[in-house]
C-alpha positions in Angstrom: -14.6 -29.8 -7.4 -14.5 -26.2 -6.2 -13.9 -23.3 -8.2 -12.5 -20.3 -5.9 -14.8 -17.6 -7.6 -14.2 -13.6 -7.6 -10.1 -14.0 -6.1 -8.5 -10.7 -4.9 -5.2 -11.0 -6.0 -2.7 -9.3 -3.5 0.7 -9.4 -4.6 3.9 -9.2 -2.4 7.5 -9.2 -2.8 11.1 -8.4 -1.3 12.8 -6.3 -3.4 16.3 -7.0 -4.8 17.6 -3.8 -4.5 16.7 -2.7 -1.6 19.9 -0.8 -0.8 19.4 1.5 -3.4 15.7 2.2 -3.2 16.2 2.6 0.8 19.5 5.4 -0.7 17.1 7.4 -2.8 14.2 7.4 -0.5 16.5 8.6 2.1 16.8 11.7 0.1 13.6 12.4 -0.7 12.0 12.1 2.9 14.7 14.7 4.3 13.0 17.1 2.1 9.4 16.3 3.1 7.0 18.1 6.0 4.6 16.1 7.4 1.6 16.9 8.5 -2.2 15.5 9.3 -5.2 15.6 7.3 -8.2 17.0 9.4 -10.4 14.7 7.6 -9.4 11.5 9.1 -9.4 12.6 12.4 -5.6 13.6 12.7 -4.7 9.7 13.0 -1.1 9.9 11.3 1.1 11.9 9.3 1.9 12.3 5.8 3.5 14.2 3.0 0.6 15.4 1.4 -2.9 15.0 3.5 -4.4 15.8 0.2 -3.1 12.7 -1.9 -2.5 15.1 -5.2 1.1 15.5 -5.5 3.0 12.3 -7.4 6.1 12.2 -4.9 7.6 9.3 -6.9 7.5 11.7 -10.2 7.9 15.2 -8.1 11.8 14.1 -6.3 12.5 11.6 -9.6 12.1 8.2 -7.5 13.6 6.9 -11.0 15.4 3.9 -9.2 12.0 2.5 -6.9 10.2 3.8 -10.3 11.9 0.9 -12.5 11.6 -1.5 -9.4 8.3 -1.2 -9.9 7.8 -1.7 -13.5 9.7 -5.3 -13.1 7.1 -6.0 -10.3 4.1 -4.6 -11.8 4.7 -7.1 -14.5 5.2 -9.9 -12.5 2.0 -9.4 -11.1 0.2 -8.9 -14.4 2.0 -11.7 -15.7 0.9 -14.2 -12.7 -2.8 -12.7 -13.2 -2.8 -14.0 -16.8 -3.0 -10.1 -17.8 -1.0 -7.8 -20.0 0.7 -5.8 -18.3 -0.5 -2.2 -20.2 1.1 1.3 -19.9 0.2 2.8 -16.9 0.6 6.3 -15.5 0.9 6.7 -11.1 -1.6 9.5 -10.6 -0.7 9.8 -6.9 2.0 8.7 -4.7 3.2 10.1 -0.8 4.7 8.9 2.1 3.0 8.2 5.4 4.6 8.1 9.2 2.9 6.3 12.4 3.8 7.3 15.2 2.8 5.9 18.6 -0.7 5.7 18.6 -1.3 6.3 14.8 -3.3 3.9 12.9 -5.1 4.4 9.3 -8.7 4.1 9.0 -10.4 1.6 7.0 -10.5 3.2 3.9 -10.1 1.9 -0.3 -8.8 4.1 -3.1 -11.7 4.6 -5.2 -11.2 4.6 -9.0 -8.2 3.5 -9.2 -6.9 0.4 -10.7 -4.3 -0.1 -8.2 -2.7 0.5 -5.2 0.7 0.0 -3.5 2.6 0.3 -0.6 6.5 0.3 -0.1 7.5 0.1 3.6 10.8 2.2 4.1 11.1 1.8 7.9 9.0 -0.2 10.7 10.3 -3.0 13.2 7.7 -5.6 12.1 5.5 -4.6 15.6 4.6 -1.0 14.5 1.1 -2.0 12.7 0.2 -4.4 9.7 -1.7 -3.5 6.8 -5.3 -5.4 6.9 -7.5 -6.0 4.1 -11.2 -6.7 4.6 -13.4 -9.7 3.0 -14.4 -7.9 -0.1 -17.6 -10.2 -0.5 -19.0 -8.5 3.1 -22.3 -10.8 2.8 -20.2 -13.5 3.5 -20.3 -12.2 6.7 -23.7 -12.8 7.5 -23.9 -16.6 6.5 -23.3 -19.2 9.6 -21.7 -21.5 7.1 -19.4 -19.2 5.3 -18.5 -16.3 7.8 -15.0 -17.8 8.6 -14.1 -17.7 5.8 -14.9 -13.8 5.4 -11.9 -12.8 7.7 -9.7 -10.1 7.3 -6.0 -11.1 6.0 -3.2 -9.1 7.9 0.3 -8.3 6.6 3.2 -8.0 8.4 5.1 -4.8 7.3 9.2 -5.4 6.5 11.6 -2.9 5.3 12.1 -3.4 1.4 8.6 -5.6 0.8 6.4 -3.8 -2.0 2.9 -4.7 -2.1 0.5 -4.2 -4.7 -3.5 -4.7 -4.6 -6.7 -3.6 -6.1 -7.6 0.1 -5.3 -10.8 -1.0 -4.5 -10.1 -3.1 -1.6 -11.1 -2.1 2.0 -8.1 -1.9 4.5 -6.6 -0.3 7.2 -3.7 0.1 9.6 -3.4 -1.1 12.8 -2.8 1.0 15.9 1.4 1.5 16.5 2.0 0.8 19.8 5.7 0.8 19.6 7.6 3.7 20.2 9.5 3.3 16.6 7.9 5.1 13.9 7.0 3.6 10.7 7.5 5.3 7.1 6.1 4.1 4.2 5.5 5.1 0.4 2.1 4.2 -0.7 0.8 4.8 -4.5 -2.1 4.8 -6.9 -2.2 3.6 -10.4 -4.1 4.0 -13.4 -4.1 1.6 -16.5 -4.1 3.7 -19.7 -7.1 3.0 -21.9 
């Protein structure tokens, strides 16, 4: 028997509605200016290089707001967890252009993190997440298994993970640009 010890639960969905989120989005993003943050080496574009506004809350993302209630639930709900209040402390959109990629970063404190992807061709750079067990790394026997796992990014697919797992962005080496909303949430105690 094996037991899979420590899993990193990734979740991943198509959303029903994606008409209507892609509608409201729309909106909001004609509003934005993008610009870089200086920190990261000026490698894409975003809506706030700071990552302190709450756009879903700020421009009343009400409809992708309840889409993601039903999800985060599911996801709870497959975990085995409840499914608590929650609040988003952070939310804001990001663009790749040609040659923009995102560092290999994680989101700190947080409990969790998403990404919505509002416009890519599928080419324009997949999200990666690292091993989080990195000693696995250095073990003859077990290093295949600590490979990275790569998403391919599709307009309407929500994806929610730990906010303390390493990933990244692969380089866009299309000439399409790719928009996507990415979030932080906290569990209330």
């Amino acid at each position: 028997m094996i037991e899979n010890l420590f899993p990193t639960p990734i979740y991943y969905s198509l959303l029903s509605n994606v008409e209507e989120v892609q509608e409201e989005l729309t909106n909001c993003i004609n509003l934005l200016e993008f610009s870089m943050n200086d920190q990261w080496g000026k490698t894409h574009y975003l809506s706030d290089p700071t990552f302190k506004t709450n756009l879903i809350q700020k421009y009343n993302l009400n409809v992708f707001r309840k889409t993601l209630d039903a999800h985060l639930t599911n996801y709870c709900n497959e975990m085995g967890l409840s499914c608590k209040p929650y609040q988003i402390s952070s939310s804001w959109i990001s663009l790749f252009k040609k040659d923009n990629y995102g560092h290999i970063h994680n989101h700190g404190g947080v409990d969790m993190s998403g990404v919505y992807y509002f416009k890519t061709n599928e080419d324009d750079g997949k999200i990666f997440f690292l091993c989080p067990t990195p000693s696995m790394e250095s073990s003859f026997l077990y290093q295949d298994l600590a490979i990275r796992w790569e998403h391919k990014p599709m307009v309407g697919k929500l994806l929610l993970f730990p906010g303390w797992l390493s990933h990244g962005i692969q380089t866009n080496k299309t000439d399409n640009d790719r928009i996507s909303l990415s979030f932080n949430i906290n569990f209330l105690r």
